[in-house]
C-alpha positions in Angstrom: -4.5 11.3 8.7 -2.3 14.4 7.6 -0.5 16.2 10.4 -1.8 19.6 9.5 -5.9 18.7 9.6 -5.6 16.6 12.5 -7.9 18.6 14.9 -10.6 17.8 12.2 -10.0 14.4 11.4 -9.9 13.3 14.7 -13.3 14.6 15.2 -14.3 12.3 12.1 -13.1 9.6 13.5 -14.2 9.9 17.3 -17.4 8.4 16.6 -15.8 5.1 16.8 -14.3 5.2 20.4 -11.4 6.2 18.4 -10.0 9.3 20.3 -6.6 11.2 21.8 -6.4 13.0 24.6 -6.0 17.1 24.7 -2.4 16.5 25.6 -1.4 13.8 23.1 -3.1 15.8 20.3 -1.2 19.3 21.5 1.6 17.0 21.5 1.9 15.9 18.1 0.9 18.7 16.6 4.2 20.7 17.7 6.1 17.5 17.3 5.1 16.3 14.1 6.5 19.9 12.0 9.5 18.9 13.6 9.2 15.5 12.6 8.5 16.6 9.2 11.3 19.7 8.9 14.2 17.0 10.9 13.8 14.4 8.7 12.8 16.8 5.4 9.5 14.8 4.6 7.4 16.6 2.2 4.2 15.5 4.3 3.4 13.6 7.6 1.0 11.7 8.2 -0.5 10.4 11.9 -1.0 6.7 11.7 -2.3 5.7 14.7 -1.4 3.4 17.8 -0.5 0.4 19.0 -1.6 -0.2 22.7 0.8 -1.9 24.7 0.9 -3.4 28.4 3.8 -0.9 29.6 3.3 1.8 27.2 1.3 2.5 23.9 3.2 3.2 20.9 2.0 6.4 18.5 3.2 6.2 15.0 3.3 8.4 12.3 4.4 7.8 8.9 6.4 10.6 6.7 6.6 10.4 2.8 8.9 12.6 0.3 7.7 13.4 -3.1 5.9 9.8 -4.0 3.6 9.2 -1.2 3.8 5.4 -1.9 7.2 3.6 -2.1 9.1 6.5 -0.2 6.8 6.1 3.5 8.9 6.2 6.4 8.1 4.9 9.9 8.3 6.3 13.0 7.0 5.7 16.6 7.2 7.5 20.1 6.2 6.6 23.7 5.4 10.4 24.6 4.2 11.7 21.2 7.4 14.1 21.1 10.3 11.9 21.7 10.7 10.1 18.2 11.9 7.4 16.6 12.7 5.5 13.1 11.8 2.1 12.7 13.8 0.0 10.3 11.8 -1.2 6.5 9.8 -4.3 7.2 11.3 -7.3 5.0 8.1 -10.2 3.8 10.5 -12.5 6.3 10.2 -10.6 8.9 6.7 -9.8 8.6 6.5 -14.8 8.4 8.4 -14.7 11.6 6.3 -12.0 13.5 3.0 -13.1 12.8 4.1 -16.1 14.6 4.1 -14.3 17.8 0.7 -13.9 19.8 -0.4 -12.3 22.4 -0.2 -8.3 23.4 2.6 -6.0 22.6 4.8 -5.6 26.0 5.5 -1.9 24.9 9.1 -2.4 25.3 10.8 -2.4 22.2 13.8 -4.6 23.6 11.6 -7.0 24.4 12.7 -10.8 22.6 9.8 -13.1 22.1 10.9 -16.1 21.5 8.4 -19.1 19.8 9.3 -23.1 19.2 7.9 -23.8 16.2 8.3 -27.6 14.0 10.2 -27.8 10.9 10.5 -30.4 8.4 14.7 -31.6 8.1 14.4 -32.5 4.4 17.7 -34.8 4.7 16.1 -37.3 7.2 12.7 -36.8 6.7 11.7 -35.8 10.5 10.6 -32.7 12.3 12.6 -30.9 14.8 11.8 -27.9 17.0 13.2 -24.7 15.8 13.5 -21.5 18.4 12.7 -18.5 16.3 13.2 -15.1 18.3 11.7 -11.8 17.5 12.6 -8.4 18.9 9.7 -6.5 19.5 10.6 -3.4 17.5 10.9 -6.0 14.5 7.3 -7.2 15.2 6.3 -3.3 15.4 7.0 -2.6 12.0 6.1 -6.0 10.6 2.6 -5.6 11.8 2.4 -2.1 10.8 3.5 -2.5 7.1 0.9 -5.8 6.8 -2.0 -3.4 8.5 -0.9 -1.0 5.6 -1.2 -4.0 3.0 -4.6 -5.1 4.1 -6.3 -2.5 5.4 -5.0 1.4 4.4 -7.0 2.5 1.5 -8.0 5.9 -0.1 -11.1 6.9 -2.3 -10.8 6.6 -6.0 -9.1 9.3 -7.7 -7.8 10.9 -4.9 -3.9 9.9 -5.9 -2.8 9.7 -9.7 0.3 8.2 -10.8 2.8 10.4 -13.0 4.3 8.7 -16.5 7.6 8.3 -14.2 5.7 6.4 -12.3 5.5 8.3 -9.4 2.4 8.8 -7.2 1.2 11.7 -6.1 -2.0 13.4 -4.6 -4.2 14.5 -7.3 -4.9 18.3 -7.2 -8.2 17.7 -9.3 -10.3 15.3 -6.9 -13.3 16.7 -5.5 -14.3 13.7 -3.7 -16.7 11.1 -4.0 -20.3 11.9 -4.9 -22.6 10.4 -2.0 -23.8 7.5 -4.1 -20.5 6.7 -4.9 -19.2 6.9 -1.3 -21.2 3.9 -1.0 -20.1 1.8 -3.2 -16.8 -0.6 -1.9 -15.4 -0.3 -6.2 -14.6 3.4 -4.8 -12.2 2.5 -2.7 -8.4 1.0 -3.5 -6.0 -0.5 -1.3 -3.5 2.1 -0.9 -0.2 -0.1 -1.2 1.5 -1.4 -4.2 0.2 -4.9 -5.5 1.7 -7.2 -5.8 -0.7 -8.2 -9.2 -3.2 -6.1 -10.2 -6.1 -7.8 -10.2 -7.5 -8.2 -14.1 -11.0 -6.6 -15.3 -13.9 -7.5 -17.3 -14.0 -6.1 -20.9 -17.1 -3.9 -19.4 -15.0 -2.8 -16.6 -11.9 -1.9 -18.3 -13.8 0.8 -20.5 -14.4 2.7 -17.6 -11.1 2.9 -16.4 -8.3 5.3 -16.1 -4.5 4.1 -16.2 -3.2 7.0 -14.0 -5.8 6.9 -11.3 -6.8 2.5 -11.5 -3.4 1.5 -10.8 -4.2 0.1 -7.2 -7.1 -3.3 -6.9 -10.1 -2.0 -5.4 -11.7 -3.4 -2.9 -13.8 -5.8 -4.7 -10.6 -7.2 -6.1 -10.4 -8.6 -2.7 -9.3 -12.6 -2.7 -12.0 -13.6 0.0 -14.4 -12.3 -2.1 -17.7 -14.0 -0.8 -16.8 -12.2 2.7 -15.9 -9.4 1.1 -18.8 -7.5 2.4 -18.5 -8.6 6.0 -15.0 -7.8 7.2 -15.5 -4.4 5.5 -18.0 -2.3 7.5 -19.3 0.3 5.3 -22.1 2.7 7.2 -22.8 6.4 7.7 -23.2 9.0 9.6 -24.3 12.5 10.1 -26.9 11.4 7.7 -25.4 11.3 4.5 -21.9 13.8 5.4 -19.8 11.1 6.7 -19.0 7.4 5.3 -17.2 5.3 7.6 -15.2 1.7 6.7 -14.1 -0.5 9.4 -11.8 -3.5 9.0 -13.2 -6.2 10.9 -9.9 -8.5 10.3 -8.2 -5.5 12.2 -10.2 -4.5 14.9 -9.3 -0.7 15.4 -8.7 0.3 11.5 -11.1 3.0 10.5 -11.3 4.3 7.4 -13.4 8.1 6.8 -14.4 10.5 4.5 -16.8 13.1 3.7 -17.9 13.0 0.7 -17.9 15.8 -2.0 -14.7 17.2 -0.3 -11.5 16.6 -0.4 -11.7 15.0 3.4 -10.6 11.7 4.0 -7.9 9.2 6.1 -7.5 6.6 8.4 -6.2 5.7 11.9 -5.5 2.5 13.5 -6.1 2.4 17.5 -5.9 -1.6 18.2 -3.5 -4.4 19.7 -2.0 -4.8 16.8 -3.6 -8.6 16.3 -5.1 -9.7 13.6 -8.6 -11.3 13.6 -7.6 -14.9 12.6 -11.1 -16.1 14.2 -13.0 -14.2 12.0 -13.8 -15.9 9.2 -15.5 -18.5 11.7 -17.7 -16.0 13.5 -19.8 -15.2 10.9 
């Protein structure tokens, strides 16, 4: 959620347990213009946090002119004191997910997992030691939260010819019907592939605002429907998504205005269970 409407969004988002104290929030919204004037981001961007056992980590996320591929990471202890965390690498991101349990909410702290690997010269398995700092497992598990779970209502970024992406000064925001629908909604990362479209469906689309896989391009598409919680509130002025493989990822928006984010407030675990509770 944007630094400079975060009063506001918070309150959109409260409705799910999901809340800051008075002091955090006066916090961070001193600290975060000099987050964004220090480091000369063109926009900041409250991401949420990471609840630890000694400490819980807030992070925000700061973004120059493209608001995709130039995102920056940051977290703090105190919501003033703040830090940069190094890019997440798809390696790190394999070795981290191999660590369970909570975050200690020391970033020193070196986990360190046995794990069996096949020696392809004899034809055995041996045990491996892998270790993992927990700063590295911090930004690992941010950036796949991002791939999974950050979206943003359709139309509300457009990408230039120069393939840069931008917020798109023409969006109104969804119509209530719309708002309703998961197609309205795309991933906001860059894929990997983007998903192909029926002949039906690719009349109806636009290159410089369907350049991200909606929702229902989702691989797991028979569950699609489950592990995204689509309901809302206020009667018909607020539509909120959860992400039931994240527990803590909510998405908002109101629709027919330009209002709309997300925040993460979780243990920074994935859900692996959940395709066998339902």
């Amino acid at each position: 959620m944007q630094a400079e409407s975060l009063p506001q969004h918070l309150g959109d988002a409260s409705s799910q347990g999901l809340v800051l104290s008075p002091e955090h929030q006066a916090a961070l919204q001193v600290s975060l213009e000099l987050v964004r004037r220090n480091y000369k981001f063109n926009r900041v961007y409250l991401w949420g946090k990471v609840l630890g056992l000694g400490g819980d980590y807030f992070i925000v996320q700061g973004v120059d002119v493209d608001e995709l591929k130039s995102r920056k990471t940051l977290y703090s202890f105190n919501c003033m004191d703040w830090k940069l965390l190094p890019p997440a690498t798809d390696e790190m991101i394999a070795r981290s997910m191999l660590i369970k349990g909570r975050f200690t909410g020391d970033p020193s702290h070196q986990y360190k997992k046995t794990v069996l690997r096949a020696n392809n010269e004899d034809q055995t398995d041996q045990d491996t030691d892998i270790k993992v700092k927990e700063e590295e497992r911090l930004t690992a598990t941010i950036e796949l939260i991002n791939r999974e779970a950050a979206i943003i209502p359709r139309g509300a970024f457009i990408m230039t010819p120069r393939g840069e992406v931008h917020k798109n000064r023409s969006f109104e925001g969804l119509s209530v019907t719309e708002a309703g629908k998961l197609k309205s909604y795309l991933h906001f990362t860059k894929p990997i592939t983007l998903k192909k479209k029926s002949v039906l469906m690719q009349a109806n689309l636009e290159e410089s605002i369907d350049f991200l896989n909606s929702l229902e391009d989702d691989e797991l598409k028979e569950l699609k429907q489950v592990f995204w919680s689509l309901q809302f509130e206020r009667g018909n002025k607020l539509v909120i998504l959860r992400n039931l493989l994240w527990p803590g990822f909510t998405f908002f928006h109101v629709p027919d205005t330009t209002q709309f984010g997300f925040i993460y407030m979780g243990l920074g675990e994935k859900n692996m269970d959940f395709p066998f509770m339902i």
